[in-house]
DRENMI-574035 format. One record per residue (C-alpha): residue number from 1; residue in one letter; y, z, x. Coordinates in steps of 0.25 Angstrom, whole numbers. Layout:
! residues N
REC num residu     y     z     x
REC NUM      a     Y     Z     X
...
This chain:
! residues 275
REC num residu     y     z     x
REC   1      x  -238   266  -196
REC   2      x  -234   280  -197
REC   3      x  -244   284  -185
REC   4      x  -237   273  -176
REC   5      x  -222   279  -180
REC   6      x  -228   293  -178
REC   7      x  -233   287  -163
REC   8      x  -219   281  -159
REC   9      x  -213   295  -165
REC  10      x  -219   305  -158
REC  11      x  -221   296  -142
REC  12      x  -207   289  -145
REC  13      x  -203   294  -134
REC  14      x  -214   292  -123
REC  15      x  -215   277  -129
REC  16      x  -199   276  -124
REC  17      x  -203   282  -112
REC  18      x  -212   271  -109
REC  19      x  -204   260  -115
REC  20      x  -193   264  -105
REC  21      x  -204   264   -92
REC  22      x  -210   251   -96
REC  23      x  -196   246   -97
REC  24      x  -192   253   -82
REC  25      x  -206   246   -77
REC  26      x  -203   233   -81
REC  27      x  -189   233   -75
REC  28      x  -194   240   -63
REC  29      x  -203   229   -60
REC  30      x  -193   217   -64
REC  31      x  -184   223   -54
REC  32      x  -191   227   -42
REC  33      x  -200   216   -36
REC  34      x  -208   227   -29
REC  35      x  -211   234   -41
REC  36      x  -214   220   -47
REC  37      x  -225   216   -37
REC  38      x  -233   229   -38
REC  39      x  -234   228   -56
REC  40      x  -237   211   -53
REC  41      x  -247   217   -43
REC  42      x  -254   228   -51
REC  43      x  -253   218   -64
REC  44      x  -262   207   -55
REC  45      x  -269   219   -50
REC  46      x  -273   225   -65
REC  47      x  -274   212   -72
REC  48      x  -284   207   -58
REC  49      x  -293   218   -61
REC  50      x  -294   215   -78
REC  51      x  -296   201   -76
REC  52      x  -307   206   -63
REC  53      x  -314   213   -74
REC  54      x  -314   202   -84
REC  55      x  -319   194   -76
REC  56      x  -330   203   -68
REC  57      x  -333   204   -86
REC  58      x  -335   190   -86
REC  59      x  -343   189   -75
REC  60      x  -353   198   -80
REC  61      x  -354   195   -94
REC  62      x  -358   180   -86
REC  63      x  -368   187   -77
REC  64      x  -376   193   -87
REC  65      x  -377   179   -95
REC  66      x  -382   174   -79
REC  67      x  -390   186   -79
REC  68      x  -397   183   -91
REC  69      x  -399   170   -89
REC  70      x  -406   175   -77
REC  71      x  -415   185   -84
REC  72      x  -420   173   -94
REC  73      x  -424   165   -81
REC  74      x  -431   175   -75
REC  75      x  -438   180   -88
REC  76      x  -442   164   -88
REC  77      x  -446   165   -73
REC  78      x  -453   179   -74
REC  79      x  -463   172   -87
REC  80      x  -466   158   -79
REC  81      x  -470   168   -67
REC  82      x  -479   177   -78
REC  83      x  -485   161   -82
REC  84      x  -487   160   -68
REC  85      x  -494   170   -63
REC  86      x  -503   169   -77
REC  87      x  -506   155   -73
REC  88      x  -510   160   -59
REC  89      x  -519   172   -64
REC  90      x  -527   162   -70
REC  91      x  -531   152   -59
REC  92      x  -539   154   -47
REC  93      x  -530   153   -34
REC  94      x  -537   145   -24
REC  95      x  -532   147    -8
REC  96      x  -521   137    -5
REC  97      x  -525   130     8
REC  98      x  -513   121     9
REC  99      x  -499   131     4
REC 100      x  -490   117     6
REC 101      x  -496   110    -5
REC 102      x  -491   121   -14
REC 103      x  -475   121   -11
REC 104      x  -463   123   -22
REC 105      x  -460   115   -31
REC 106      x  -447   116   -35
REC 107      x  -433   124   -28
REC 108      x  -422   131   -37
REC 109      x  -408   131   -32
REC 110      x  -399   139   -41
REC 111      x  -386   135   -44
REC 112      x  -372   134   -53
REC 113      x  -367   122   -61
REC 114      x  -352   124   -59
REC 115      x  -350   110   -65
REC 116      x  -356   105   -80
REC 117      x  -354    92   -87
REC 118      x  -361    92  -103
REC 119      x  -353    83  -112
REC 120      x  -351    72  -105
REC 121      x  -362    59  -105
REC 122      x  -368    61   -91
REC 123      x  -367    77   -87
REC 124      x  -365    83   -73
REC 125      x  -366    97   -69
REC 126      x  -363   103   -54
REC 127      x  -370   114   -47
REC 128      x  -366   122   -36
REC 129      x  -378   119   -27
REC 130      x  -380   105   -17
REC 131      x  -388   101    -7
REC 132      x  -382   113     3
REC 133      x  -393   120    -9
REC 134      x  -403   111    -7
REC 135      x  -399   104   -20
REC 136      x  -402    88   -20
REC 137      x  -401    77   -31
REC 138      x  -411    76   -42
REC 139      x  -414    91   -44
REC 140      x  -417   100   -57
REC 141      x  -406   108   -62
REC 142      x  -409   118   -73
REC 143      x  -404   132   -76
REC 144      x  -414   143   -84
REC 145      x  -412   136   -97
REC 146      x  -416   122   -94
REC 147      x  -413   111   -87
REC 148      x  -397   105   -82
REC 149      x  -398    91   -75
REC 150      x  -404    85   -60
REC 151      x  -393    87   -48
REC 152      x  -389    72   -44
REC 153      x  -377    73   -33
REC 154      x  -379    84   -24
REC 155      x  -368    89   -14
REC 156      x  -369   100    -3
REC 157      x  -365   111   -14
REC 158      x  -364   104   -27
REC 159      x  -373    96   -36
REC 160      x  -372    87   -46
REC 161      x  -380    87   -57
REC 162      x  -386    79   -68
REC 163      x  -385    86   -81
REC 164      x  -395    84   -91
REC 165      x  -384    81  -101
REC 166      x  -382    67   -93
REC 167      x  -386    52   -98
REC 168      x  -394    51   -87
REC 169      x  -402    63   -87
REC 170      x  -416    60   -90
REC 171      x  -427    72   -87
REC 172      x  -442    72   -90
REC 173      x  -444    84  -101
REC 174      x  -455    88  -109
REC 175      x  -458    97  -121
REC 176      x  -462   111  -117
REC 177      x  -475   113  -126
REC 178      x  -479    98  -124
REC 179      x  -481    88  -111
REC 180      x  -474    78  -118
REC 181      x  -461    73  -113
REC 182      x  -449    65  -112
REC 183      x  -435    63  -105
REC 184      x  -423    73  -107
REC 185      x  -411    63  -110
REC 186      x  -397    67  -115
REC 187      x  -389    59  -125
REC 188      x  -375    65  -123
REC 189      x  -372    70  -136
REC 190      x  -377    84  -134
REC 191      x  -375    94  -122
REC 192      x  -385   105  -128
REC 193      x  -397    92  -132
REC 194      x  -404    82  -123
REC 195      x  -415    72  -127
REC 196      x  -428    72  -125
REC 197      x  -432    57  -125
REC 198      x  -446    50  -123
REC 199      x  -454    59  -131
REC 200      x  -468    52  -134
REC 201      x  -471    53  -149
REC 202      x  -485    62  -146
REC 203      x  -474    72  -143
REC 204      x  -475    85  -151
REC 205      x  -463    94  -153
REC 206      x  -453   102  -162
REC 207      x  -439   106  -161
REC 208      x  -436   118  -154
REC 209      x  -449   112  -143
REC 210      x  -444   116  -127
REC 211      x  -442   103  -119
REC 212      x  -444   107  -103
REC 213      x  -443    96   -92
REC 214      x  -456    88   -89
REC 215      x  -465    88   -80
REC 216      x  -462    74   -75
REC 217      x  -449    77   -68
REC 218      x  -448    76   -54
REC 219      x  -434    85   -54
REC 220      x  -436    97   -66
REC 221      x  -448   105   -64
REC 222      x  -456   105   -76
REC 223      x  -454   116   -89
REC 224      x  -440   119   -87
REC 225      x  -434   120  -102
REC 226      x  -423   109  -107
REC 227      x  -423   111  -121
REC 228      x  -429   113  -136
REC 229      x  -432   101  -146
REC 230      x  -420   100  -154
REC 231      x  -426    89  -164
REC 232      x  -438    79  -166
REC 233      x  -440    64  -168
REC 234      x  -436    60  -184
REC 235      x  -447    49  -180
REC 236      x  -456    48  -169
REC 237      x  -457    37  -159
REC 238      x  -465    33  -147
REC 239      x  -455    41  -139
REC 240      x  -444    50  -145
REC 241      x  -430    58  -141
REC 242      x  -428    71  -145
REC 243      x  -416    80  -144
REC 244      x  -416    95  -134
REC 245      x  -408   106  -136
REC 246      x  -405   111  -121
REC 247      x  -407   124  -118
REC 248      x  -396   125  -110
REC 249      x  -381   124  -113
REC 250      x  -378   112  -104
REC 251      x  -363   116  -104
REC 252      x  -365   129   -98
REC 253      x  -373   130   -86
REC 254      x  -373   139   -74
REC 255      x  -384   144   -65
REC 256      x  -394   133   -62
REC 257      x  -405   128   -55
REC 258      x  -407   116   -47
REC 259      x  -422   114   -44
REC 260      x  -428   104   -33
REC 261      x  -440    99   -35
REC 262      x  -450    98   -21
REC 263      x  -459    88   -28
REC 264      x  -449    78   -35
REC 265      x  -449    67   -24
REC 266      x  -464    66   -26
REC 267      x  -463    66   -41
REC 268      x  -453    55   -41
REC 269      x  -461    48   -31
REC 270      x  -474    48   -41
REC 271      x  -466    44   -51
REC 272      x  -460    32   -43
REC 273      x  -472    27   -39
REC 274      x  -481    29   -55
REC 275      x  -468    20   -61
């Protein structure tokens, strides 16, 4: 206390000084409309600058999560190539005398969900991508954690999709260290767990197991992740449900992929004429 009186003791006077200024400029400027519009315009000018800065803050703390996330998909992307070229180091290649019987299978389109639905009993999302994309109904969307839903109701630059948080969801899925499988459902309690359903009783697993989509789904291509075991059978039946913690956070989503498959109509097409 002694050091602030000592303060105001020995400036008393400039402190006055700008007491009487700060007084002059406030009258100044609630007088003279000129002089009024020039502080209203350095004010907007100052304060558009900080909030320019806050924001350009924001912007790039989001970018470096984006931009990790992108260095984990091509950490995943550099390993499946390293498998590849593993796998083709130990094969004979023979001379391909037809190049159009080896064609692509499947086409990414990348994209943003700019709307996203989760609590609700049958879930939507919207992405900003349609059929001016090359987008059509019945295609995979997945991000680099897992999978999202099937796009249903395509416009020219919007899409609907199908989330897998939805009552009418049903994708093949299968245990990753297994070739057994079953039926991803959704019960609507939980927007971080899906069902894994139809699970034959020979089926061997643990909690914490990875769960991918199957092989038998004309839309998803086969491994990508969904989630781990989150609990097993008190008692086994002939065919059993489990619970699947998703690896991805259903209510925020961003960056995604929607993936076309070139062989689907001939899957389905197998598949209508075996049933």
């Amino acid at each position: 206390m002694q050091h602030l009186f000592y303060f105001l003791r020995k400036y008393k006077y400039l402190l006055y000084f700008l007491f009487l200024e700060i007084i002059a400029v406030v009258l100044i400027i609630n007088n003279n409309n000129f002089h009024r519009s020039k502080f209203i315009n350095t004010t907007n000018t100052l304060t558009g600058g900080l909030l320019e800065k806050v924001n350009s803050i924001s912007e790039y703390t989001n970018l470096e999560a984006i931009n990790q996330e992108l260095i984990l998909e091509n950490k995943k992307l550099k390993n499946d190539l390293a498998k590849l070229q593993t796998l083709l180091d130990t094969v004979t290649v023979q001379q391909v005398k037809d190049a159009s019987k080896y064609k692509q299978k499947y086409f990414y389109i990348e994209g943003k969900i700019i709307a996203n639905s989760f609590q609700k009993t049958n879930n939507f999302l919207t992405v900003n991508r349609g059929y001016e994309n090359e987008v059509s109904s019945e295609m995979a969307v997945v991000n680099s954690k897992g999978i999202i839903g099937i796009t249903e109701h395509v416009g020219p630059k919007y899409t609907r999709v199908q989330s897998i948080l939805n009552k009418n969801s049903k994708i093949n899925a299968s245990f990753k260290n297994s070739n057994h499988y079953g039926t991803l459902e959704w019960n609507s309690k939980n927007y971080n767990v899906a069902q894994l359903s139809d699970i034959p009783r020979q089926a061997k697993y643990k909690i914490g197991d990875t769960i991918v989509t199957g092989g038998k789904s004309a839309i998803f291509p086969e491994g990508i992740p969904i989630g781990t075991v989150k609990n097993t059978p008190t008692k086994l039946s002939a065919l059993n449900t489990i619970d699947v913690l998703l690896f991805n956070d259903m209510s925020n989503l961003g960056q995604v992929y929607i993936i076309k498959s070139f062989d689907r109509e001939e899957i389905l097409n197998l598949n209508s004429q075996s049933e």
